[in-house]
C-alpha positions as CSV (number, residue, x, y, z in Angstrom):
1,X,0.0,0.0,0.0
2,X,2.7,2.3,0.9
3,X,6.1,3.0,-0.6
4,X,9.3,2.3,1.4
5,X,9.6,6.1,1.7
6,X,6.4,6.6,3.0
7,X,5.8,3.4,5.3
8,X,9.4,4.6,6.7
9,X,8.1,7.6,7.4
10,X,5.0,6.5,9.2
11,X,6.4,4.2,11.3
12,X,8.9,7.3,12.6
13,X,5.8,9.2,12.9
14,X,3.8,6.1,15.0
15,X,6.2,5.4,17.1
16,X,7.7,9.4,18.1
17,X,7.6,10.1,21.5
18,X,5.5,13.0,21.5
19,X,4.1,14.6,17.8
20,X,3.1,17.4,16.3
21,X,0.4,17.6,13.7
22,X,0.0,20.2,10.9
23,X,-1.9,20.3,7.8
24,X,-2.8,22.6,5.0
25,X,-6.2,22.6,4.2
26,X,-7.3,23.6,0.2
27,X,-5.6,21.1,-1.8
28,X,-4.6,18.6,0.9
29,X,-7.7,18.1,3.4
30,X,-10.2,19.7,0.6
31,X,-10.5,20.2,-3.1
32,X,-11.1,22.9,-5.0
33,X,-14.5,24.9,-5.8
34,X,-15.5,27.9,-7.4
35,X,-17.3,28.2,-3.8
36,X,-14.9,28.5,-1.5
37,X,-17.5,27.7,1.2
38,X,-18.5,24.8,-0.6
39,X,-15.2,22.7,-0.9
40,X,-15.5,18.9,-1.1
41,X,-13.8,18.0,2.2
42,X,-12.1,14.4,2.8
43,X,-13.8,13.4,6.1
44,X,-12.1,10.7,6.2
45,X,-8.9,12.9,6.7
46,X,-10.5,14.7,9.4
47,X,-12.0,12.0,11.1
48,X,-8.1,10.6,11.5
49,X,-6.9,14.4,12.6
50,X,-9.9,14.3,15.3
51,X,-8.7,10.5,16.4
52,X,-5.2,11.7,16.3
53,X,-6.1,14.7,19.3
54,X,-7.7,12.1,21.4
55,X,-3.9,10.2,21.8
56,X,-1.8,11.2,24.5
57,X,1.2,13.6,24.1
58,X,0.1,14.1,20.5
59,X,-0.9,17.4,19.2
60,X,-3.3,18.1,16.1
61,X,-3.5,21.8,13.9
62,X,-4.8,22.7,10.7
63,X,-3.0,25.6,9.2
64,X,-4.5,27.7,6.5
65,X,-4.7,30.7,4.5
66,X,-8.1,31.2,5.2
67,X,-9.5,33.0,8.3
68,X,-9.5,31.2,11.1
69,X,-13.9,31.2,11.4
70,X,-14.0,30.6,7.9
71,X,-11.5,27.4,8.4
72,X,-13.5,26.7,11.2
73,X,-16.8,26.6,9.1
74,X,-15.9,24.8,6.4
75,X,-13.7,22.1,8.0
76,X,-15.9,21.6,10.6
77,X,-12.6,21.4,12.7
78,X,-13.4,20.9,16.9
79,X,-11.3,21.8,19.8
80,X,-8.8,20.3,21.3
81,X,-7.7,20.2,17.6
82,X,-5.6,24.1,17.5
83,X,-6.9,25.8,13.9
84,X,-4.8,28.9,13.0
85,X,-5.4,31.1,10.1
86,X,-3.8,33.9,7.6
87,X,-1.1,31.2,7.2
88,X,-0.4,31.9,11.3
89,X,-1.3,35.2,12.0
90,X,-4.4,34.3,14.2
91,X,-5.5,31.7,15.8
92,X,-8.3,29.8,18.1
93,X,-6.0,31.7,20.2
94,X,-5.4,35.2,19.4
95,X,-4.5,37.4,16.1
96,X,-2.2,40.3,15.7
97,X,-3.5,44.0,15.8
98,X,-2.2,45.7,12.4
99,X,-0.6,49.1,13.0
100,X,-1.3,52.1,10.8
101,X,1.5,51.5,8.3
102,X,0.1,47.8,7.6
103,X,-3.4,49.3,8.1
104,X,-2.5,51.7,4.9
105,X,-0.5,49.1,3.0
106,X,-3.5,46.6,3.2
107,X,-5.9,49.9,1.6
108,X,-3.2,50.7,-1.0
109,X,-3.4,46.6,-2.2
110,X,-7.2,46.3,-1.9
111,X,-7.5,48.8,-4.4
112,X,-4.9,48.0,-6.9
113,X,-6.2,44.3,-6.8
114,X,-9.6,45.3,-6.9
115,X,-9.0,47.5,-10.0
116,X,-7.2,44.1,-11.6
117,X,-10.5,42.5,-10.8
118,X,-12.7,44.5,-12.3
119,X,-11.2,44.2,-16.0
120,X,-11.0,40.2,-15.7
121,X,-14.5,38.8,-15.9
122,X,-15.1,36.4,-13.1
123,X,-11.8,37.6,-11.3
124,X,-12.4,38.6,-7.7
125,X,-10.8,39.9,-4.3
126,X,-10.9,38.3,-1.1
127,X,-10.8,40.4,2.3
128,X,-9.3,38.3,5.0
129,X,-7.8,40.2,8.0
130,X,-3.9,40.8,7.1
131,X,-4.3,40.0,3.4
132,X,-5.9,40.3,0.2
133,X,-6.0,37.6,-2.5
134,X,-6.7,38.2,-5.8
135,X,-9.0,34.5,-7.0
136,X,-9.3,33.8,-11.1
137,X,-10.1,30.1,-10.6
138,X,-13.9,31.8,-12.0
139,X,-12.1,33.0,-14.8
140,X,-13.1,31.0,-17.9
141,X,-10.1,32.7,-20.3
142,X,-7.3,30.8,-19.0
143,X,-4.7,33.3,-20.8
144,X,-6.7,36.2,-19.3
145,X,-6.2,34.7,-15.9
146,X,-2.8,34.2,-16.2
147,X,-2.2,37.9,-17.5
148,X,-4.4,39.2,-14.4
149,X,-2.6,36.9,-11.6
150,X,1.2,38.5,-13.3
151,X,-0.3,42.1,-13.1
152,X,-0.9,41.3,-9.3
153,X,2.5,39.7,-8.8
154,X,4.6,43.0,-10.7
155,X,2.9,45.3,-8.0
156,X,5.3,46.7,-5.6
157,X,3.3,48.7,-2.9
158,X,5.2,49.2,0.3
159,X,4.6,46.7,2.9
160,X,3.0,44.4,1.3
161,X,4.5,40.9,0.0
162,X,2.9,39.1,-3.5
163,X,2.9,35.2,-3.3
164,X,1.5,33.4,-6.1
165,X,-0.8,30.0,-5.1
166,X,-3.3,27.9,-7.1
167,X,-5.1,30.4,-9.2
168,X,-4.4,32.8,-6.8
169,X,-2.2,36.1,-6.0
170,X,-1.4,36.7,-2.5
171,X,-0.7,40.1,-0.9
172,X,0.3,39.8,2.6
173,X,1.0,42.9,5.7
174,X,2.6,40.7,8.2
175,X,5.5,39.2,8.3
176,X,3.3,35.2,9.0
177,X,4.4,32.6,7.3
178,X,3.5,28.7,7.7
179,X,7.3,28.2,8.2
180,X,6.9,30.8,10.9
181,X,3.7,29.3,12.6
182,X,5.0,25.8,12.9
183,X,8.6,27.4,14.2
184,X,6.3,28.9,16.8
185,X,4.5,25.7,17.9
186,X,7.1,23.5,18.2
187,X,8.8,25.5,20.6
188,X,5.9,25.9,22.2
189,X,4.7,21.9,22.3
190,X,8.5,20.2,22.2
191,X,7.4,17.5,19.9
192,X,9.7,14.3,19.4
193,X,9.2,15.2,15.4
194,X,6.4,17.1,13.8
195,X,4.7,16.0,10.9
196,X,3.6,18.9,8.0
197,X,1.4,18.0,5.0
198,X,0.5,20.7,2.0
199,X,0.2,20.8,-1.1
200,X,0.9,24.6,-2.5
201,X,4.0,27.3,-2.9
202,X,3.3,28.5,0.2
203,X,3.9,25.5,2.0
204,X,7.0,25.6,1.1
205,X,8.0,27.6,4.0
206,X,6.3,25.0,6.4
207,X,8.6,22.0,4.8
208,X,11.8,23.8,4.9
209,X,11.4,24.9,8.9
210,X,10.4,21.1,9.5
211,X,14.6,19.5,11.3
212,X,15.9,16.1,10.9
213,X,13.4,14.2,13.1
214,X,10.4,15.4,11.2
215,X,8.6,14.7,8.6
216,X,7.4,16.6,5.4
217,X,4.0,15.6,3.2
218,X,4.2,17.4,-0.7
219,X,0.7,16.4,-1.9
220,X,0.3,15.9,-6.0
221,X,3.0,17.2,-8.2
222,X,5.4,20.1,-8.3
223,X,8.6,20.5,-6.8
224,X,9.3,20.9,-3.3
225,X,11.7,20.4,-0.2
226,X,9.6,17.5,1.4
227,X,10.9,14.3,1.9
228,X,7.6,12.2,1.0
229,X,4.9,12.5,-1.9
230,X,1.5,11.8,-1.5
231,X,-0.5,11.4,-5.2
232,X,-4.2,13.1,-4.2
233,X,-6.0,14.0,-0.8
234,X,-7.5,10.8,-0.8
235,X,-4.1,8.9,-0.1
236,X,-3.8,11.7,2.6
237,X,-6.8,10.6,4.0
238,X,-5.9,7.0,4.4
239,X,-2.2,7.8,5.3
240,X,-3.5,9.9,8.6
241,X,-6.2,7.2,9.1
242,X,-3.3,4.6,9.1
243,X,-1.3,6.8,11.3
244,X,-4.4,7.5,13.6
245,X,-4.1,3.4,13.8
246,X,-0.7,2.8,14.1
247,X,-0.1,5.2,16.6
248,X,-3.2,4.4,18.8
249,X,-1.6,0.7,19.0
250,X,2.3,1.9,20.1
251,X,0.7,3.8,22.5
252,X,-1.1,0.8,24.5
């Protein structure tokens, strides 16, 4: 069923100590929809993250690029499992309070994406709370998208970051990252090894702040700095439910 790679690496992950859980949602928990509210989500994937939070001295998060209500709306994601959004910048816990120079550089990007919006039919802006996100998956003119997302991506406004993702084009005010987020909680939790699954650009900073004893998760295709592959969410699904398993048996 498994690879050498990947049973190797969920045996590590059974067997750790103490382990930290983190996934990406979009692309490795859900698919994709024009609706963002209406994702197809793989419950079998959750129902293993839920099992997982029930095990002693194992930890569970989902970590997103949506808002953290949002995340929590469509994932249908319940405590203790930890659910932080804006790639890290809030959380079940807490968010960051922009000043006035992010404060501006967030109304200077609204607009500039907004105006790039307007002349793509089926283009559109997202407000979340420290970034805007320019969407062109409604976009039927595939070329028209393309030009629309590389507008987005050539705008330099001060203080804000452009990140391209899947049919998207990120503009960020804080300085958040999933590398940064994951950094953050596993100095917080002291896991024996941490596992991180994702499936987009900006996981990439989530994979490359994972150390020796963990474990990184590069879902479909496209290059990346994981150390394991899985083909589609639904392998994720039965890799966490066969981790959920495996890990509820070493701990007896």
């Amino acid at each position: 069923m498994w690879t050498s790679n990947q049973q190797k690496a969920l045996d590590h992950l059974a067997t750790a100590p103490s382990l930290l859980v983190v996934s990406d949602f979009d692309g490795t928990l859900a698919g994709f929809s024009h609706d963002a509210m209406q994702v197809p989500v793989n419950h079998v994937a959750m129902a293993a993250l839920q099992q997982l939070t029930s095990l002693p001295r194992t930890w569970v998060a989902l970590l997103s690029g949506r808002d953290v209500q949002g995340l929590i709306q469509v994932s249908g994601a319940a405590a203790p499992m930890i659910v932080a959004g804006s790639h890290g910048a809030e959380s079940t816990e807490g968010g960051l309070v922009l000043n006035e120079a992010q404060q501006t550089a967030l109304s200077t990007v609204t607009t500039a994406l907004e105006k790039i919006a307007a002349s793509v039919p089926g283009a559109f802006v997202e407000l979340k709370p420290y970034h805007r996100v320019l969407h062109v998956i409604r976009v039927a003119d595939k070329q028209q998208a393309r030009t629309a997302l590389d507008r987005a991506l050539a705008l330099e406004i001060p203080g804000a970051k452009l990140a391209e993702g899947k049919w998207i084009a990120e503009a960020s005010v804080v300085d958040f990252t999933k590398g940064t987020w994951i950094t953050s909680a596993q100095e917080q939790y002291r896991p024996s090894a941490t596992l991180f699954l994702g499936d987009d650009t900006t996981d990439e900073n989530g994979f490359a702040a994972l150390g020796s004893q963990d474990v990184g998760i590069k879902v479909g295709a496209g290059d990346t700095c994981a150390t394991v592959r899985l083909e589609s969410i639904d392998r994720v699904g039965q890799f966490l439910s066969s981790l959920a398993a495996a890990r509820s048996v070493a701990q007896q």
